[in-house]
C-alpha positions in Angstrom: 30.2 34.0 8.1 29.6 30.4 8.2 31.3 29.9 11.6 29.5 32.9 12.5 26.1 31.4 12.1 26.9 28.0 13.3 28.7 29.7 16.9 24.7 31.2 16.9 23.3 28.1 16.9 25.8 26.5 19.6 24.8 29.6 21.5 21.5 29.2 21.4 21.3 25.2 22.2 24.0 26.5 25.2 20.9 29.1 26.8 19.3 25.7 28.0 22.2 23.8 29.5 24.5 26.8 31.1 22.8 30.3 31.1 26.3 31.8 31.9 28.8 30.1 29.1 25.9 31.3 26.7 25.9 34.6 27.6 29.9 34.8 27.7 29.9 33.4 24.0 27.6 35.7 22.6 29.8 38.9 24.1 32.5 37.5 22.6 30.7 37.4 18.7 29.0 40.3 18.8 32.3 42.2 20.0 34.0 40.3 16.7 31.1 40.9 14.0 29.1 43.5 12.6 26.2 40.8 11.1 23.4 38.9 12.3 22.0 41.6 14.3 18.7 40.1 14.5 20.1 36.9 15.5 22.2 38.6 18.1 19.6 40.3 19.5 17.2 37.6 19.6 19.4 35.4 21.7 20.5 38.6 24.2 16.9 38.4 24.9 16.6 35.1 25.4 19.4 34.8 27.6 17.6 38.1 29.6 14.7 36.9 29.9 16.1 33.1 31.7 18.2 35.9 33.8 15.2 37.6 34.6 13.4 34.6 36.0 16.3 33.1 38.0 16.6 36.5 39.7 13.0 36.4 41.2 12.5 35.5 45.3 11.0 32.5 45.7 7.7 34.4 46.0 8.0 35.8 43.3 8.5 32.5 40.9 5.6 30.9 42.6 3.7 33.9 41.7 5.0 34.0 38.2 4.5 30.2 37.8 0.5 30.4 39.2 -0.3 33.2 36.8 0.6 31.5 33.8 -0.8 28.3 35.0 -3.8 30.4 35.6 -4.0 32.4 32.5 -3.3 29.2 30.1 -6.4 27.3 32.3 -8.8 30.4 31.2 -7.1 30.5 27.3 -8.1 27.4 26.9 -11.5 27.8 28.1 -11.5 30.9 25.8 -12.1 33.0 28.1 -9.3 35.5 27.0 -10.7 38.7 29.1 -9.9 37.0 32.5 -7.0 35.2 31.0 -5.8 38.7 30.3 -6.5 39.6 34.1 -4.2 37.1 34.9 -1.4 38.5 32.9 -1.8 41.9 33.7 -1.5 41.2 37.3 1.4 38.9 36.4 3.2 42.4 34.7 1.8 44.5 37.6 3.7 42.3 40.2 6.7 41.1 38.0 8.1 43.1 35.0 8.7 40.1 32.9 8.7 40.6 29.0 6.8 37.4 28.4 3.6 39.3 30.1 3.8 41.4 27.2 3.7 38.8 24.7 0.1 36.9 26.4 -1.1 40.3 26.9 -0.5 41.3 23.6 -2.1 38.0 22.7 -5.0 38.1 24.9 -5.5 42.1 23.5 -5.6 40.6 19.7 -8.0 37.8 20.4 -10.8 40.3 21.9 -10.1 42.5 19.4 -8.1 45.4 21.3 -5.7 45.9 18.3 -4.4 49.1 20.3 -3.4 47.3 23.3 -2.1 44.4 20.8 0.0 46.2 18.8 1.4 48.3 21.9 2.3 44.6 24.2 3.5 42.7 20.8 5.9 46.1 19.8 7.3 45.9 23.7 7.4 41.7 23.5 9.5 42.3 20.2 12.3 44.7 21.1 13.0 42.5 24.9 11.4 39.4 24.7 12.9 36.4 22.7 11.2 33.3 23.5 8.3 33.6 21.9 9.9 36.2 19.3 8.1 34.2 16.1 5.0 34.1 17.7 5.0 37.3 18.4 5.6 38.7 15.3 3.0 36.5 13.3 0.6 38.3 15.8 2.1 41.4 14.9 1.7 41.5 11.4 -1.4 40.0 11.8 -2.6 43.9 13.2 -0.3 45.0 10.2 -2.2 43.5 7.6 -5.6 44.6 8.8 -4.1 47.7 8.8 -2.5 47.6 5.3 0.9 48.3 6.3 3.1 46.5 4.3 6.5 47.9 4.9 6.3 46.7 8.2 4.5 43.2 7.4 8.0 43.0 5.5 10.5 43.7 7.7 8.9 41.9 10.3 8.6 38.8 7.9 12.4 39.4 7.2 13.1 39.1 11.1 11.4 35.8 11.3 13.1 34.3 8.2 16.5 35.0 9.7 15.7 33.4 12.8 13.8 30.1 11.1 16.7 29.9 9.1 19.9 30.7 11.3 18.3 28.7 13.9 16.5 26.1 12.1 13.2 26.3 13.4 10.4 24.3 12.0 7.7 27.3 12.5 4.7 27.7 10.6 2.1 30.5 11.3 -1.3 29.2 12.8 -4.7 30.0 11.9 -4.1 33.4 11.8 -5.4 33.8 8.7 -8.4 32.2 9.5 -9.0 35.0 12.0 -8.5 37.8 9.7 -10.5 36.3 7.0 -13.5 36.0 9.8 -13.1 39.1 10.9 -13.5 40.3 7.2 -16.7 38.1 6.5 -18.4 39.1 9.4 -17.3 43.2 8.8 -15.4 43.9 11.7 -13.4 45.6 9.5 -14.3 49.1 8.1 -13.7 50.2 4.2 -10.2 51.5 6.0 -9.1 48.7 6.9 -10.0 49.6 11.0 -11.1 47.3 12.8 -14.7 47.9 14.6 -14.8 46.4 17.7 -17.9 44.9 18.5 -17.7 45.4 22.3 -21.2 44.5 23.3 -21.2 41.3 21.7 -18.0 40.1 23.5 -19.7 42.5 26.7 -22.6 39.6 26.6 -20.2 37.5 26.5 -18.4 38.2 29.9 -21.9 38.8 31.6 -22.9 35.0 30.1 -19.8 33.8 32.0 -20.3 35.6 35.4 -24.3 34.2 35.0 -23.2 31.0 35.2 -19.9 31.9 37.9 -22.7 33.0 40.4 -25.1 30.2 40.1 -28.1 32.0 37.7 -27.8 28.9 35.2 -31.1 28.7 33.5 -31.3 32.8 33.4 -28.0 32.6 31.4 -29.5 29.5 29.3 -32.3 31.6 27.9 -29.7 34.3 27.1 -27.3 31.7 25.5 -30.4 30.3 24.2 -31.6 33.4 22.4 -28.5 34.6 21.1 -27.7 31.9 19.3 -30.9 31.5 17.4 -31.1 35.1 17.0 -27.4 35.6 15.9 -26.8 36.0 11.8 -23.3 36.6 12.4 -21.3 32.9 11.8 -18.4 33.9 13.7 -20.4 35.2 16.8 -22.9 31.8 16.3 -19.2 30.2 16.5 -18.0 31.6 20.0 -21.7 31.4 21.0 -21.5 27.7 20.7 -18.5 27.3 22.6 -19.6 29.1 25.5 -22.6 26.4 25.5 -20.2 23.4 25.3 -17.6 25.1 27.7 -20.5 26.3 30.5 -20.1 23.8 33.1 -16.4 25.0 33.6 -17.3 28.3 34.7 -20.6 26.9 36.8 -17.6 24.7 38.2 -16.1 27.7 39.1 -18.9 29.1 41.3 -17.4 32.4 43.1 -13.9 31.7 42.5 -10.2 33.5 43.3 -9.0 34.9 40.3 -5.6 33.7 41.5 
């Protein structure tokens, strides 16, 4: 078992450097053992995924590479809607697991825990990059949801991989999330979540204000909300729209892509 787990980890260093040797390796262990299914199946995916990629036309790449350039410009302005545009188009033109995982991520960070749960799920069982990730998200939905069998199994995964692989991965503010979206009641007595769509609806209309040049009628809106607004994490995501305006002036009518 111990040269089991240390021919994973050769394996997985191998993905980076020679795509084919890895791939040829890990036939050749999972033929000869019965354990470290999760491992196994982690790097298959991994090794898919690369495949996938390096089977793409040139087109193709380019247009894989501007999408995520694209939607990690508009994450990081925070504007996850159009960031989730990018994604979705990315999925629509190439069918590459990781467009699962940001749309899955995109989903849980407007609150469409549906949508979340269904991209994570998919991300899980054929993506492996961003496996760990993935399943923090994941049982992120699982806790607001109470369910604890699968926050466990899930948590058992990630373990397996941390430790077979060692992986220094710690979860990220996730919690803090959860614990906002508990404060400010987005959560039912259930455990639901209740979306609060017209707030994020203002939002996205507060963004194309300021995309087609009606700054000082979006201003007074931002202006009003905010001193009006009792709820701290909405007062939060206000402020950051106020600080992070001039981007989308900047942006004036502009290609999605």
């Amino acid at each position: 078992m111990k040269e089991e787990k240390s021919l994973l980890a050769i394996i997985n260093k191998t993905i980076e450097l020679d795509l084919s040797t890895a791939n040829k390796l890990l036939e050749e262990l999972e033929s000869t053992t019965d354990g470290y299914k999760a491992e196994i199946k982690y790097l298959k995916n991994k090794i898919n995924e690369k495949k996938l990629y390096q089977s793409l036309t040139k087109d193709k790449k380019e247009t894989y590479d501007k999408v995520m350039e694209k939607g990690r410009e508009f994450y990081h302005a925070n504007d996850f809607y159009t960031a989730n545009d990018c994604y979705i188009f990315g999925m629509d033109i190439i069918n590459h697991p990781i467009f699962d995982y940001y749309i899955g991520k995109m989903s849980y960070k407007t609150w469409k825990l549906d949508d979340a749960y269904y991209h994570l799920s998919r991300y899980i069982e054929h993506g492996g990059e961003k496996l760990l990730k993935a399943l923090v998200y994941l049982n992120a939905i699982n806790y607001i949801n109470d369910n604890i069998e699968e926050i466990n199994k899930n948590e058992e995964v990630a373990n397996r991989i941390k430790i077979t692989f060692d992986i220094d991965f710690k979860p990220f503010k996730l919690d803090r999330y959860i614990e906002e979206s508990r404060i400010n009641n987005f959560i039912n007595k259930k455990g639901k979540t209740k979306l609060d769509e017209l707030f994020f609806y203002q939002l996205q209309e507060l963004r194309n204000l300021y995309r087609n040049g009606k700054i000082s009628i979006a201003n007074k809106i931002l202006e009003n909300l905010i001193k009006e607004s009792e709820n701290r994490y909405q007062t939060k995501k206000l402020q950051s729209l106020a600080r992070s305006k001039t981007l989308y002036i900047n942006q004036g009518k502009y290609s999605k892509y």
